[in-house]
PQR file with spaces between the fields and no chain letter, atoms N, CA, C, O and H, PARSE charges and radii, in Angstrom:
ATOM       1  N    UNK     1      33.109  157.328  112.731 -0.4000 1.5000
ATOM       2  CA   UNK     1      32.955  157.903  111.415 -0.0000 2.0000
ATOM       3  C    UNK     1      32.214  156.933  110.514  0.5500 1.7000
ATOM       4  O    UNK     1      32.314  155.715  110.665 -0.5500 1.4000
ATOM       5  N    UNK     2      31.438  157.520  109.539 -0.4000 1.5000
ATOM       6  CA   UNK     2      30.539  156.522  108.605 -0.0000 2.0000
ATOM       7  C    UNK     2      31.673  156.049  107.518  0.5500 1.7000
ATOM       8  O    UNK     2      32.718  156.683  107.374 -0.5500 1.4000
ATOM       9  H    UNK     2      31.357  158.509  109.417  0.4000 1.0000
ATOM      10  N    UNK     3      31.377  154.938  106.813 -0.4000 1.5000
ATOM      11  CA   UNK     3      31.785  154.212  105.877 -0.0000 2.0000
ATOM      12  C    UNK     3      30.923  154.900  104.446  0.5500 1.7000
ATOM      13  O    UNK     3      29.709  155.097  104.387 -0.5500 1.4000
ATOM      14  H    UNK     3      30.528  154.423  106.929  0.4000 1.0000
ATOM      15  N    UNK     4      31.780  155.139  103.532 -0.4000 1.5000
ATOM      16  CA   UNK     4      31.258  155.141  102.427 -0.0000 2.0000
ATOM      17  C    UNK     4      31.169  154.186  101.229  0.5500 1.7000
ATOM      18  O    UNK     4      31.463  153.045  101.584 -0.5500 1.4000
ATOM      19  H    UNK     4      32.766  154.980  103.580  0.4000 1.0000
ATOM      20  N    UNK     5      30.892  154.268  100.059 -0.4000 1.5000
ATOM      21  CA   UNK     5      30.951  152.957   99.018 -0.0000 2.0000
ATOM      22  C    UNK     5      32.412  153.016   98.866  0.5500 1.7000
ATOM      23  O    UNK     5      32.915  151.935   99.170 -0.5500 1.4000
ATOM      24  H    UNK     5      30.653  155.195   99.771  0.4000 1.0000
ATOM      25  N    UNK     6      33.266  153.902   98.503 -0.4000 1.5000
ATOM      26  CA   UNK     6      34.896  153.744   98.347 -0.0000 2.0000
ATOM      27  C    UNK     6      35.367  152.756   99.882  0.5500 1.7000
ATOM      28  O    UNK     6      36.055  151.771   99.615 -0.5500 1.4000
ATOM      29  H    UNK     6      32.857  154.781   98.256  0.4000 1.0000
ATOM      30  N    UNK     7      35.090  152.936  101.173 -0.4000 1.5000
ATOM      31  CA   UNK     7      35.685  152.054  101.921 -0.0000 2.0000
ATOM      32  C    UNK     7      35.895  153.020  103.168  0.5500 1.7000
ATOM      33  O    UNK     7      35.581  152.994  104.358 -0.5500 1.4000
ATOM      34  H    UNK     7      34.530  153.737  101.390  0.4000 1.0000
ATOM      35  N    UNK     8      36.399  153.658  102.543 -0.4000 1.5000
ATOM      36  CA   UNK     8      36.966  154.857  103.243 -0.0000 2.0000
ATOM      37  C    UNK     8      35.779  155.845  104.101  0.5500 1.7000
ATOM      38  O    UNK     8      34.618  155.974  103.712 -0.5500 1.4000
ATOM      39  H    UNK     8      36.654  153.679  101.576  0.4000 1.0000
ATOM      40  N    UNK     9      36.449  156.607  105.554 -0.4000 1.5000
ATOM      41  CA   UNK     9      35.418  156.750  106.107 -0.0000 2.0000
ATOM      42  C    UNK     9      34.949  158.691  105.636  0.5500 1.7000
ATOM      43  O    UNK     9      35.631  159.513  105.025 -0.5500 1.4000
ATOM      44  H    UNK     9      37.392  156.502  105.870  0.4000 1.0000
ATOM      45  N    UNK    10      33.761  158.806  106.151 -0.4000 1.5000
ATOM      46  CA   UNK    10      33.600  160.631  105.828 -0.0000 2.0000
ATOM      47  C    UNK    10      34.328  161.212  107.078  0.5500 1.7000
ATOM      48  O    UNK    10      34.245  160.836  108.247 -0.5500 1.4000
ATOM      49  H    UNK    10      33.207  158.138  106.648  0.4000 1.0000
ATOM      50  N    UNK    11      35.228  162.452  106.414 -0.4000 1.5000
ATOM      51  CA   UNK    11      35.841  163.213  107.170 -0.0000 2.0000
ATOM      52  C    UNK    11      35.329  164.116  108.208  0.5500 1.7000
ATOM      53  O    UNK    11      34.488  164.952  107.877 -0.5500 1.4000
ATOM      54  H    UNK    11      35.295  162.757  105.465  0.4000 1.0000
ATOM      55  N    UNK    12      35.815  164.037  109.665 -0.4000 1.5000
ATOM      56  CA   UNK    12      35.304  164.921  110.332 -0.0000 2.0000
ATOM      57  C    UNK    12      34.828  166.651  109.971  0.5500 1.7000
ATOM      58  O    UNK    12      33.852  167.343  110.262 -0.5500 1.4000
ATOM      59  H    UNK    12      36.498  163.359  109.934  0.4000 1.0000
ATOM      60  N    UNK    13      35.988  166.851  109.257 -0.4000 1.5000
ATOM      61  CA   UNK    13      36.115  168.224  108.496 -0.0000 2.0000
ATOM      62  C    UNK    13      34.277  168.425  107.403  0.5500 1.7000
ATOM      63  O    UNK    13      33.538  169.391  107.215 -0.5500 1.4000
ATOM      64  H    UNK    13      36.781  166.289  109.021  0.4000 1.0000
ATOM      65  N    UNK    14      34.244  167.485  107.115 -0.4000 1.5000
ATOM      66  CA   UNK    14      33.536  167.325  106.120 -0.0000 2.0000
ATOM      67  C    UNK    14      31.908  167.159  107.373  0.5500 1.7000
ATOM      68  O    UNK    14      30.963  167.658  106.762 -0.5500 1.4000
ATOM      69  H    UNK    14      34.845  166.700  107.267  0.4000 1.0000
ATOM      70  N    UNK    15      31.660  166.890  108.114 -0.4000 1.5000
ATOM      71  CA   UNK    15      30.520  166.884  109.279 -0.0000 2.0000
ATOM      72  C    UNK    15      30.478  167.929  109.852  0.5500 1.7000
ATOM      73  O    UNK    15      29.375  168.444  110.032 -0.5500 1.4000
ATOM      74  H    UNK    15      32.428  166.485  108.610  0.4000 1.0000
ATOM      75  N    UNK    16      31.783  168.637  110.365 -0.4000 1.5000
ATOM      76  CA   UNK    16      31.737  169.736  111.026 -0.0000 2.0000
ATOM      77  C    UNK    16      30.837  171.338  109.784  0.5500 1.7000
ATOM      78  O    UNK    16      30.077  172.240  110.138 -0.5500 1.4000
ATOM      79  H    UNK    16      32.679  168.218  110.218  0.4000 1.0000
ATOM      80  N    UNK    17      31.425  171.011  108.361 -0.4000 1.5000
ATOM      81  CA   UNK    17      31.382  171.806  107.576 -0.0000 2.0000
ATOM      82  C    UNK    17      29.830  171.703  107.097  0.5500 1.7000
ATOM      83  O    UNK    17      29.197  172.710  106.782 -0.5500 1.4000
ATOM      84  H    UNK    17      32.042  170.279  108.073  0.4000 1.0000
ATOM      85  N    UNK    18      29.296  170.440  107.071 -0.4000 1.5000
ATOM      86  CA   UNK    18      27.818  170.545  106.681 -0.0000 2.0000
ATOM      87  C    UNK    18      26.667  170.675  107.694  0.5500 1.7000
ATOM      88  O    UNK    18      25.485  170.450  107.437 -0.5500 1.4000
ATOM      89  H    UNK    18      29.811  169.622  107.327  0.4000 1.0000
ATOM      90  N    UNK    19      27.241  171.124  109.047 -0.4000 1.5000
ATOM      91  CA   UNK    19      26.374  171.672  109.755 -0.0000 2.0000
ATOM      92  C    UNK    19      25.873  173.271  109.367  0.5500 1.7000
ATOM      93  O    UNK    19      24.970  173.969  109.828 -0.5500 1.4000
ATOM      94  H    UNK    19      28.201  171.307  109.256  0.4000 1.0000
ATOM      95  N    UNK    20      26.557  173.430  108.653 -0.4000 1.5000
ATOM      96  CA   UNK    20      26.575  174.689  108.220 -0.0000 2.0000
ATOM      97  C    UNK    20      25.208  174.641  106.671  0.5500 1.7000
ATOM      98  O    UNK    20      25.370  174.010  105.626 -0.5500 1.4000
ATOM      99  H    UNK    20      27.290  172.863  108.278  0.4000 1.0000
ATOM     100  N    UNK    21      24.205  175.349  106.966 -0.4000 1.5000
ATOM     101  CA   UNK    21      23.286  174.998  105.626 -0.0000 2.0000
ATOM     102  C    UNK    21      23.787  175.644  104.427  0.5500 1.7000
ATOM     103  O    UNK    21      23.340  175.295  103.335 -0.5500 1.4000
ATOM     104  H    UNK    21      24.074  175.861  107.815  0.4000 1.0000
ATOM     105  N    UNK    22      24.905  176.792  104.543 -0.4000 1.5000
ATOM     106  CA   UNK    22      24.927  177.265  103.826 -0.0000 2.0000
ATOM     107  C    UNK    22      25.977  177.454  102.625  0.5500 1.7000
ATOM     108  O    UNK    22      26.049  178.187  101.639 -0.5500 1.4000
ATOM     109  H    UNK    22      25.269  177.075  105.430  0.4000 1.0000
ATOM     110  N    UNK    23      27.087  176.001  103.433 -0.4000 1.5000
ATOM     111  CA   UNK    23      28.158  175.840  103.037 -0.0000 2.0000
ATOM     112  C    UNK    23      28.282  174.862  101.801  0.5500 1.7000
ATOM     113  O    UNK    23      28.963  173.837  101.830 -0.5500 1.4000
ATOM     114  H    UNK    23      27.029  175.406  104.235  0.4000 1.0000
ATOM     115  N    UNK    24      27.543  175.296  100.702 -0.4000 1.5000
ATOM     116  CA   UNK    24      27.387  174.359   99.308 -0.0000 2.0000
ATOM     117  C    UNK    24      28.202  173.608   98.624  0.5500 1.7000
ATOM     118  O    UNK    24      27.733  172.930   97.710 -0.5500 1.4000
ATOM     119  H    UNK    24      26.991  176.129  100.678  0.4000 1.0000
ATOM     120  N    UNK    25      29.527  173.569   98.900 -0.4000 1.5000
ATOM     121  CA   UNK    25      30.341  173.002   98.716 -0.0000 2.0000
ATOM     122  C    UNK    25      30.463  171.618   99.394  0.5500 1.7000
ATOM     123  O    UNK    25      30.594  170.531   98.830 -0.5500 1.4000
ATOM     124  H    UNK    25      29.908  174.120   99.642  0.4000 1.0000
ATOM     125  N    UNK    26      30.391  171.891  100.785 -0.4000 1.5000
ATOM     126  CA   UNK    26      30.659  170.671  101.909 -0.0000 2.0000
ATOM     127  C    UNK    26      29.219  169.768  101.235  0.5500 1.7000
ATOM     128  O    UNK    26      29.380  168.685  100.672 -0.5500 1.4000
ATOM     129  H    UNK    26      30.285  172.774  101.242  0.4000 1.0000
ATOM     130  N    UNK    27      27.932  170.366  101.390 -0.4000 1.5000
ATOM     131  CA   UNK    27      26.549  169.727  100.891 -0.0000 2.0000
ATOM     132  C    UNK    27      26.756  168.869   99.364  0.5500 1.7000
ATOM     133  O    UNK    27      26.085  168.002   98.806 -0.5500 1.4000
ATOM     134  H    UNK    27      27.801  171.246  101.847  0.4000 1.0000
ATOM     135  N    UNK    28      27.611  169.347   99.128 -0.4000 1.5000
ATOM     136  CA   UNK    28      27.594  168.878   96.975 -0.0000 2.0000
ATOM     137  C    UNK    28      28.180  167.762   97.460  0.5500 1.7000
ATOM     138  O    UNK    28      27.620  166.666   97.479 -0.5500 1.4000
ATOM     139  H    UNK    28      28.156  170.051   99.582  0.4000 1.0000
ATOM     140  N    UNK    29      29.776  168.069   98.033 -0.4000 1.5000
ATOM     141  CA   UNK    29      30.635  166.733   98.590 -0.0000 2.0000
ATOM     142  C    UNK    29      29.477  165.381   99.441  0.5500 1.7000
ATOM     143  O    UNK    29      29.332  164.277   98.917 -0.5500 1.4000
ATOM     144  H    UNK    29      30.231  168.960   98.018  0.4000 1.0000
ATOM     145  N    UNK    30      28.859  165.724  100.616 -0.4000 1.5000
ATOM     146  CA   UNK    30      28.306  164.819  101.210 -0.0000 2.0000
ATOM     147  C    UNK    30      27.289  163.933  100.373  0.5500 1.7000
ATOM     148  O    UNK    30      27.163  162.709  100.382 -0.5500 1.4000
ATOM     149  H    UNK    30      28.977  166.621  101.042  0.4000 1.0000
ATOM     150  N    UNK    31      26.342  165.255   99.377 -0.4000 1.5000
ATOM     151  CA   UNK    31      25.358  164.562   98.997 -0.0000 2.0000
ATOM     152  C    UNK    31      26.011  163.579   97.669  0.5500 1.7000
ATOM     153  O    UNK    31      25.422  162.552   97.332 -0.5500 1.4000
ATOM     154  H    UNK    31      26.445  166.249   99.370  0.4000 1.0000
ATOM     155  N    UNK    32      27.211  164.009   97.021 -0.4000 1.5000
ATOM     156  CA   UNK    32      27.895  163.039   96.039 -0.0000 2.0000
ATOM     157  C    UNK    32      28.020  161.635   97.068  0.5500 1.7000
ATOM     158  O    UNK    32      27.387  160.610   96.816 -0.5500 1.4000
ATOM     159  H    UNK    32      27.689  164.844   97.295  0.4000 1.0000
ATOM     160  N    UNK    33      28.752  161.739   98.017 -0.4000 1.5000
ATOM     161  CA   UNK    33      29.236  160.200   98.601 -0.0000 2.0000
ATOM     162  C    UNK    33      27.785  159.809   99.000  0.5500 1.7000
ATOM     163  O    UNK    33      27.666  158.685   98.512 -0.5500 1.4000
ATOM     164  H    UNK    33      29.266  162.572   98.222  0.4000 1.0000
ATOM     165  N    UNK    34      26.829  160.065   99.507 -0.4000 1.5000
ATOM     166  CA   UNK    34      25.630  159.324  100.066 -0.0000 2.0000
ATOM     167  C    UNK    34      24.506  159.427   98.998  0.5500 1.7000
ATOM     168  O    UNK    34      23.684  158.518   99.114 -0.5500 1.4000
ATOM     169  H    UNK    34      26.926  160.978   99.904  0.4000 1.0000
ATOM     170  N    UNK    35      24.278  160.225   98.073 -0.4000 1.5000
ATOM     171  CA   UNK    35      23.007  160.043   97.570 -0.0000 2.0000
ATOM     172  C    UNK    35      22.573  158.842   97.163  0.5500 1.7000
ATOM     173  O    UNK    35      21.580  158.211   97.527 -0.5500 1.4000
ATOM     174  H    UNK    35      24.946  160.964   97.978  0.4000 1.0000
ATOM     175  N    UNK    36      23.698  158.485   96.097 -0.4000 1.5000
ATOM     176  CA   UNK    36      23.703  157.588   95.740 -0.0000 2.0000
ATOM     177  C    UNK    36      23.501  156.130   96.727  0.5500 1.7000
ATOM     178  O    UNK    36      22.889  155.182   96.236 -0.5500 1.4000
ATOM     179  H    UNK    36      24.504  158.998   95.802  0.4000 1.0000
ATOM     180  N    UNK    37      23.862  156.071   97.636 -0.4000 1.5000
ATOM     181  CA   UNK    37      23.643  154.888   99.110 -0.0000 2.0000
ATOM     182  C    UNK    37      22.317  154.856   99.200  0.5500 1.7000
ATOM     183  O    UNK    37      21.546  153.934   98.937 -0.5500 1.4000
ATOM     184  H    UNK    37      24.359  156.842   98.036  0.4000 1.0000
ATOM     185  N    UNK    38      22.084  156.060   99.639 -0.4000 1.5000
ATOM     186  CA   UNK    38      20.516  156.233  100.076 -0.0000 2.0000
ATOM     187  C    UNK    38      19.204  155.966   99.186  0.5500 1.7000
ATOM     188  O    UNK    38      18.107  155.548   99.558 -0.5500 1.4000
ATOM     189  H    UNK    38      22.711  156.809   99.854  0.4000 1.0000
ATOM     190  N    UNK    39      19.551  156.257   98.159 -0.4000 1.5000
ATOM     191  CA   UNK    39      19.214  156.011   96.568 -0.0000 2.0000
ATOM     192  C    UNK    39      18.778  154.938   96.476  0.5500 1.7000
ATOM     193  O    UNK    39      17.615  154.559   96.338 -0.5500 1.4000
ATOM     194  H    UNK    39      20.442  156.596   97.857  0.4000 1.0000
ATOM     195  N    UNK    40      20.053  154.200   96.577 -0.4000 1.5000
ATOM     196  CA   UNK    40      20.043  152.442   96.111 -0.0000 2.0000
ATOM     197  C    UNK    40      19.611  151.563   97.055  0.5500 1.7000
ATOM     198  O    UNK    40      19.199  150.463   96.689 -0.5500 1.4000
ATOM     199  H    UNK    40      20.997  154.507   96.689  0.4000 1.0000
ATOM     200  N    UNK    41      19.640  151.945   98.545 -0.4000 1.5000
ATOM     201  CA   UNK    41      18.599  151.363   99.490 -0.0000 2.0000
ATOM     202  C    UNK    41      17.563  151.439   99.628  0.5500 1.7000
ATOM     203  O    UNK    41      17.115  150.572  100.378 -0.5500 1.4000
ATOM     204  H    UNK    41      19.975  152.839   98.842  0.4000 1.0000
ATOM     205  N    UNK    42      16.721  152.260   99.158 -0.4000 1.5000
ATOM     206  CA   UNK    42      15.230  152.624   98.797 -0.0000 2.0000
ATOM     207  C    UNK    42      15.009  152.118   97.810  0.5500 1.7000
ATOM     208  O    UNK    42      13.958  151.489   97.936 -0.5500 1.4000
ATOM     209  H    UNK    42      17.086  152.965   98.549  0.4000 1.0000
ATOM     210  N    UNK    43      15.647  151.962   96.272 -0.4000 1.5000
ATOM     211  CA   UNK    43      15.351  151.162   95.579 -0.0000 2.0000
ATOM     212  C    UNK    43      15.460  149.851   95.977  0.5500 1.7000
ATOM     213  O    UNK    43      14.489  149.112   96.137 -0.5500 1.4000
ATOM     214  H    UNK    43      16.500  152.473   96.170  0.4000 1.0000
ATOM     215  N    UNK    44      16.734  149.503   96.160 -0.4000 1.5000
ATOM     216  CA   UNK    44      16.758  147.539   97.284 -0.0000 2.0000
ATOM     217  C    UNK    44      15.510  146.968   98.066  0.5500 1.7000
ATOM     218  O    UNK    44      15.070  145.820   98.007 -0.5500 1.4000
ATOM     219  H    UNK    44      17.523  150.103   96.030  0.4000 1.0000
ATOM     220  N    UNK    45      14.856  148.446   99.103 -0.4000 1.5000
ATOM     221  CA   UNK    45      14.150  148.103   99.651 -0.0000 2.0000
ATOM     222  C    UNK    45      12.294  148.158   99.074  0.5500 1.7000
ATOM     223  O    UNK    45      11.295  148.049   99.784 -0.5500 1.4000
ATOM     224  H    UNK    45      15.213  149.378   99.151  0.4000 1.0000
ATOM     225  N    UNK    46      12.366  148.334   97.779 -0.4000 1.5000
ATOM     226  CA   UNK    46      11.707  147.885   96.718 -0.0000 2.0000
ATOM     227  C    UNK    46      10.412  149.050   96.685  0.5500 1.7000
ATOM     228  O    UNK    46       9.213  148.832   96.854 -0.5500 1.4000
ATOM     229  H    UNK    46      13.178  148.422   97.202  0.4000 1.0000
ATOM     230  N    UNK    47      11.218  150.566   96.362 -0.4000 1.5000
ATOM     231  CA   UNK    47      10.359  151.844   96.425 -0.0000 2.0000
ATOM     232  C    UNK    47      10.816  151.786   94.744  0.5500 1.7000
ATOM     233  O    UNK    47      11.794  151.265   94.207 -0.5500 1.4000
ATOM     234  H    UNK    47      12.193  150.743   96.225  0.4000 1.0000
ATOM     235  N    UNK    48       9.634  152.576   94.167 -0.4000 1.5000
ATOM     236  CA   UNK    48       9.761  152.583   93.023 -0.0000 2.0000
ATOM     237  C    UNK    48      10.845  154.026   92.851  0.5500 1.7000
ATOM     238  O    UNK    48      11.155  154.667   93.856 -0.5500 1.4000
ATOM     239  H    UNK    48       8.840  153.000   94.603  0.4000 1.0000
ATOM     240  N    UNK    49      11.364  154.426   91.433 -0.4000 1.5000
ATOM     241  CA   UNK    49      11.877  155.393   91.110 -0.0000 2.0000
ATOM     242  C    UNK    49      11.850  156.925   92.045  0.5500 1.7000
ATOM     243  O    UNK    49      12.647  157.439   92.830 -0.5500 1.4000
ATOM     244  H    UNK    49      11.112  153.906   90.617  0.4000 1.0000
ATOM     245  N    UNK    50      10.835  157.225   91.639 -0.4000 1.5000
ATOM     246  CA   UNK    50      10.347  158.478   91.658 -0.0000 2.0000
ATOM     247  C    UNK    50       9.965  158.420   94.032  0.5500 1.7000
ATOM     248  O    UNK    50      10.180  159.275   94.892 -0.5500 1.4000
ATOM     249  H    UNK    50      10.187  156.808   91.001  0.4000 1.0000
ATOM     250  N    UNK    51       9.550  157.415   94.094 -0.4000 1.5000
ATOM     251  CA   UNK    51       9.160  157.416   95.524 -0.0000 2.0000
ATOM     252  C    UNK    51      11.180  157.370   96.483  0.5500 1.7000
ATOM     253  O    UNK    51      11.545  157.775   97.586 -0.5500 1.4000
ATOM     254  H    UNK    51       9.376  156.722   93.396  0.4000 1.0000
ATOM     255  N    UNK    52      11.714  156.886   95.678 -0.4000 1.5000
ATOM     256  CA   UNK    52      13.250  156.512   95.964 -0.0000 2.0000
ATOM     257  C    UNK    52      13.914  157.911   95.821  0.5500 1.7000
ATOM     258  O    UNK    52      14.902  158.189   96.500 -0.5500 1.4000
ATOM     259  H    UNK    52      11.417  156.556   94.782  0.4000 1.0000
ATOM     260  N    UNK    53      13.491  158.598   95.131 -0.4000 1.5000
ATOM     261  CA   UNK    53      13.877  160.104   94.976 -0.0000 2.0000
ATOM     262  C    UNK    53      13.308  161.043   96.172  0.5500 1.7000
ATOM     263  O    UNK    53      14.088  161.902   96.582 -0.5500 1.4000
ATOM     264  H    UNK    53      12.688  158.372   94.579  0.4000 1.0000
ATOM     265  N    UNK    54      12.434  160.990   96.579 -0.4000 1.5000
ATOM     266  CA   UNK    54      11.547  161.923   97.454 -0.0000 2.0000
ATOM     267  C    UNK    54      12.151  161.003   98.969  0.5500 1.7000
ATOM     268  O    UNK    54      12.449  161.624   99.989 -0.5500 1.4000
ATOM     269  H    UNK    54      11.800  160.292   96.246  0.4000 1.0000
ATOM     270  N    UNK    55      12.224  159.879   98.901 -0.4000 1.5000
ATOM     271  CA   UNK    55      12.788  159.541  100.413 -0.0000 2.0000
ATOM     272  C    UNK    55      14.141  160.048  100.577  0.5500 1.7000
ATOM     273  O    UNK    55      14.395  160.574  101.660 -0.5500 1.4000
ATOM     274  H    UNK    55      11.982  159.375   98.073  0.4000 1.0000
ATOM     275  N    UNK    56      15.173  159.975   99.583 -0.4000 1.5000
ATOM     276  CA   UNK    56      16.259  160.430   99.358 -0.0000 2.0000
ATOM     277  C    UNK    56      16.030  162.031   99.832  0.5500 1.7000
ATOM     278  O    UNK    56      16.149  162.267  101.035 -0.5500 1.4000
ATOM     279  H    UNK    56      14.967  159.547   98.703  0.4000 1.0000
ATOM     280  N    UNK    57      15.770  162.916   99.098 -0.4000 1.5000
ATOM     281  CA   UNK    57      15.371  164.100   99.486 -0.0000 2.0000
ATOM     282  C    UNK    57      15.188  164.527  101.291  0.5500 1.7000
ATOM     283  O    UNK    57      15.656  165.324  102.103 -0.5500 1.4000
ATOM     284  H    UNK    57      15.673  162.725   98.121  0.4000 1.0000
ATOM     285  N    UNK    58      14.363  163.602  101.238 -0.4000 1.5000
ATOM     286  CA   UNK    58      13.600  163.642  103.100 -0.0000 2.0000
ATOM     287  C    UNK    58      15.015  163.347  103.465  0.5500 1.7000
ATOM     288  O    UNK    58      15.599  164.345  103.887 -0.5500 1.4000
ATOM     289  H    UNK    58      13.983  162.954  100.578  0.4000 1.0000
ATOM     290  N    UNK    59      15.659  162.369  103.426 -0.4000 1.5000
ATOM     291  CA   UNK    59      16.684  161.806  104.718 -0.0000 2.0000
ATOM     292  C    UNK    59      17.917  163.296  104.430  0.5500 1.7000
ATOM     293  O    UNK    59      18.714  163.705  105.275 -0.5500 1.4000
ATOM     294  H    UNK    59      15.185  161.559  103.083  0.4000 1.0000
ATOM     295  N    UNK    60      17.804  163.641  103.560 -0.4000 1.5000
ATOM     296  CA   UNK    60      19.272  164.898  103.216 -0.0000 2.0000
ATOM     297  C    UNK    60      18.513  166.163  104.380  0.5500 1.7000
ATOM     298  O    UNK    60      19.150  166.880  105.152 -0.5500 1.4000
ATOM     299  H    UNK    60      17.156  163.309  102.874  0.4000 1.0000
ATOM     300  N    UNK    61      17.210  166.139  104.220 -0.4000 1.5000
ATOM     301  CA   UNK    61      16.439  167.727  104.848 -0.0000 2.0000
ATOM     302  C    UNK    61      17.185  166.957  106.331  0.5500 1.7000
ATOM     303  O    UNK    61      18.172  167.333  106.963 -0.5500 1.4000
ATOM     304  H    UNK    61      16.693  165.557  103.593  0.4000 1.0000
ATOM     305  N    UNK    62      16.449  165.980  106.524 -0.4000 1.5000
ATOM     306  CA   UNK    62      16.732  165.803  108.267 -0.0000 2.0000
ATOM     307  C    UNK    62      17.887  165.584  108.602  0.5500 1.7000
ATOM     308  O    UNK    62      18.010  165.656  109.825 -0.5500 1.4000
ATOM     309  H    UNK    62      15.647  165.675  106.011  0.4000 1.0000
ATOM     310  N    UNK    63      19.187  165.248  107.853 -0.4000 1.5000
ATOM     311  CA   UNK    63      20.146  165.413  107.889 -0.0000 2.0000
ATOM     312  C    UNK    63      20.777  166.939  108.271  0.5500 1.7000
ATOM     313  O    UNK    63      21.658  167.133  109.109 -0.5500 1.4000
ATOM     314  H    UNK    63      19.087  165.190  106.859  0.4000 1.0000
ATOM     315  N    UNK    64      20.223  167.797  107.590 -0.4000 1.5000
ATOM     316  CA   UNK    64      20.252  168.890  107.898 -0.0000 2.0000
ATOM     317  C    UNK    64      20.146  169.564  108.803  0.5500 1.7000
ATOM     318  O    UNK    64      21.019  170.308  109.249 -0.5500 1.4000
ATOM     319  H    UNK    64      19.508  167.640  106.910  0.4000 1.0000
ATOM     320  N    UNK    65      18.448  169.323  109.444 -0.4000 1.5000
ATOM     321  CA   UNK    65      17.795  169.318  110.714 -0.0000 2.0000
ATOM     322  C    UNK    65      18.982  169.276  111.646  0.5500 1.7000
ATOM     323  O    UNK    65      19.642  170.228  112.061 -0.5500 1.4000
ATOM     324  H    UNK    65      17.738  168.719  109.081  0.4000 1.0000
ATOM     325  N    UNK    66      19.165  167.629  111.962 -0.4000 1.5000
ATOM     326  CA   UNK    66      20.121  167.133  113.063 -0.0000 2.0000
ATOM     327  C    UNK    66      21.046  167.358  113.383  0.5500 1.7000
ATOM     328  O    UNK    66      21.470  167.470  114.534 -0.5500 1.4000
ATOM     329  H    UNK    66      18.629  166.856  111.624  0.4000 1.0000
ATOM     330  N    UNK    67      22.044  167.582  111.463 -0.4000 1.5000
ATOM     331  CA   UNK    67      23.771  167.993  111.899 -0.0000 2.0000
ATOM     332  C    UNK    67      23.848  168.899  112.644  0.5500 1.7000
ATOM     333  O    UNK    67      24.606  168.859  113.614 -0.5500 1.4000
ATOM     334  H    UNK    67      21.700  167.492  110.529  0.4000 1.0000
ATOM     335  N    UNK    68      23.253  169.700  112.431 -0.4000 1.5000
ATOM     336  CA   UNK    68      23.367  171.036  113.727 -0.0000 2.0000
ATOM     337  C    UNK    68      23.767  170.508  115.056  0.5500 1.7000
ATOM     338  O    UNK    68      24.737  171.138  115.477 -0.5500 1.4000
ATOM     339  H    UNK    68      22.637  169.732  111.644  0.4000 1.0000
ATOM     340  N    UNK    69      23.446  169.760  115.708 -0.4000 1.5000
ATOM     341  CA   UNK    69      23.864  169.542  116.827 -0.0000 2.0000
ATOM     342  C    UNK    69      25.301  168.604  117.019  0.5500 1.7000
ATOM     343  O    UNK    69      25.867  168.472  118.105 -0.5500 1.4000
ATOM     344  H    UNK    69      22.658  169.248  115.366  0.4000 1.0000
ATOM     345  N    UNK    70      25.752  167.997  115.759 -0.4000 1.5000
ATOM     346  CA   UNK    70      26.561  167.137  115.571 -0.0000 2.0000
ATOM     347  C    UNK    70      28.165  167.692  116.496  0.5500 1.7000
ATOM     348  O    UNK    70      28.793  168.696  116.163 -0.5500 1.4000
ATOM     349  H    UNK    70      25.292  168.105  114.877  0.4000 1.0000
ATOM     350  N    UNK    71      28.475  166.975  117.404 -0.4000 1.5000
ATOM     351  CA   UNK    71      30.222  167.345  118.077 -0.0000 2.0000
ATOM     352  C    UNK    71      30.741  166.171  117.834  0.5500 1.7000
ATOM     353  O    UNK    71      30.103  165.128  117.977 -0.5500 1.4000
ATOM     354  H    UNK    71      27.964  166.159  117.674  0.4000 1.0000
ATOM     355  N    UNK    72      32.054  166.234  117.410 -0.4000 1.5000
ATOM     356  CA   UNK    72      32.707  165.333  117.202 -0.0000 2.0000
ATOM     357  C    UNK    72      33.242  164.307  118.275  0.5500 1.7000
ATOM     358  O    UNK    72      33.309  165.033  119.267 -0.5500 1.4000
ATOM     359  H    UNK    72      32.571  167.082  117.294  0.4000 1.0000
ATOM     360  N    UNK    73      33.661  163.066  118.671 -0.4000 1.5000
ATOM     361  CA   UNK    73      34.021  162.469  119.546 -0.0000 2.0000
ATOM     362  C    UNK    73      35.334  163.131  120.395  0.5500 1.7000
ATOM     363  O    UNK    73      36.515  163.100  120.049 -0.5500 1.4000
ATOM     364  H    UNK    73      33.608  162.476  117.864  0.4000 1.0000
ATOM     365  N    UNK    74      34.819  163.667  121.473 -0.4000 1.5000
ATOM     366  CA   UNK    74      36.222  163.921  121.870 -0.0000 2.0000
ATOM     367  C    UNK    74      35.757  165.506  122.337  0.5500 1.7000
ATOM     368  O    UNK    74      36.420  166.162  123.142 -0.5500 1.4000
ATOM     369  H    UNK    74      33.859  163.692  121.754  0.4000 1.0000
ATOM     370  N    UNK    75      34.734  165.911  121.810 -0.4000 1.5000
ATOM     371  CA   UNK    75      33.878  167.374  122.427 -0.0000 2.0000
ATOM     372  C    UNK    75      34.689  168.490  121.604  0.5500 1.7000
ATOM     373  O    UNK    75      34.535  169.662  121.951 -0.5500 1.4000
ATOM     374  H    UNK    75      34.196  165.379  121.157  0.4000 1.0000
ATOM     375  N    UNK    76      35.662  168.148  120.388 -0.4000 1.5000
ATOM     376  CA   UNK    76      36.090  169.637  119.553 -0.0000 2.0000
ATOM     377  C    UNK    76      34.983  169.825  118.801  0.5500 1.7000
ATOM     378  O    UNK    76      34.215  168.953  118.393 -0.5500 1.4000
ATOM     379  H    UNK    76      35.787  167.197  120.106  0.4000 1.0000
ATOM     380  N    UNK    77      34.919  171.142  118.611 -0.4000 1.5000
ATOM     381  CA   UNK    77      34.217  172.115  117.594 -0.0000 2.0000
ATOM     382  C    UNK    77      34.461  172.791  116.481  0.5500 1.7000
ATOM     383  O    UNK    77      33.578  173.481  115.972 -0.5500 1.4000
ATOM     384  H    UNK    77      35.543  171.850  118.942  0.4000 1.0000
């Protein structure tokens, strides 16, 4: 499971649920705990504002892309 800025890890419930594109709730939750990460590493890694926004953007689409295939350890669904 990933680590977030609180410490604490993201819930399986919460991976299983944003494979789903359409489930806006689970998406609001994920993109609250990570935007901000993803955000601040693009800025760290010394992208200006506006370019830190659009990479942010990209990594959530392919996030998207990928979860789809996402099974949890252990092969439940």
């Amino acid at each position: 499971m990933a680590a977030h800025s609180s410490g604490s890890s993201t819930r399986p419930s919460l991976l299983q649920r944003v494979r789903d594109p359409r489930d806006s709730e689970a998406w609001q939750t994920f993109v609250e705990i990570y935007g901000r990460l993803v955000y601040r590493r693009c800025r760290g890694g010394g992208l200006h504002h506006e370019d830190a926004e659009n990479v942010t953007q990209e990594v959530f689409a392919q996030v998207s892309q990928s979860i789809r295939g996402y099974r949890p350890a252990g092969g439940r669904r």
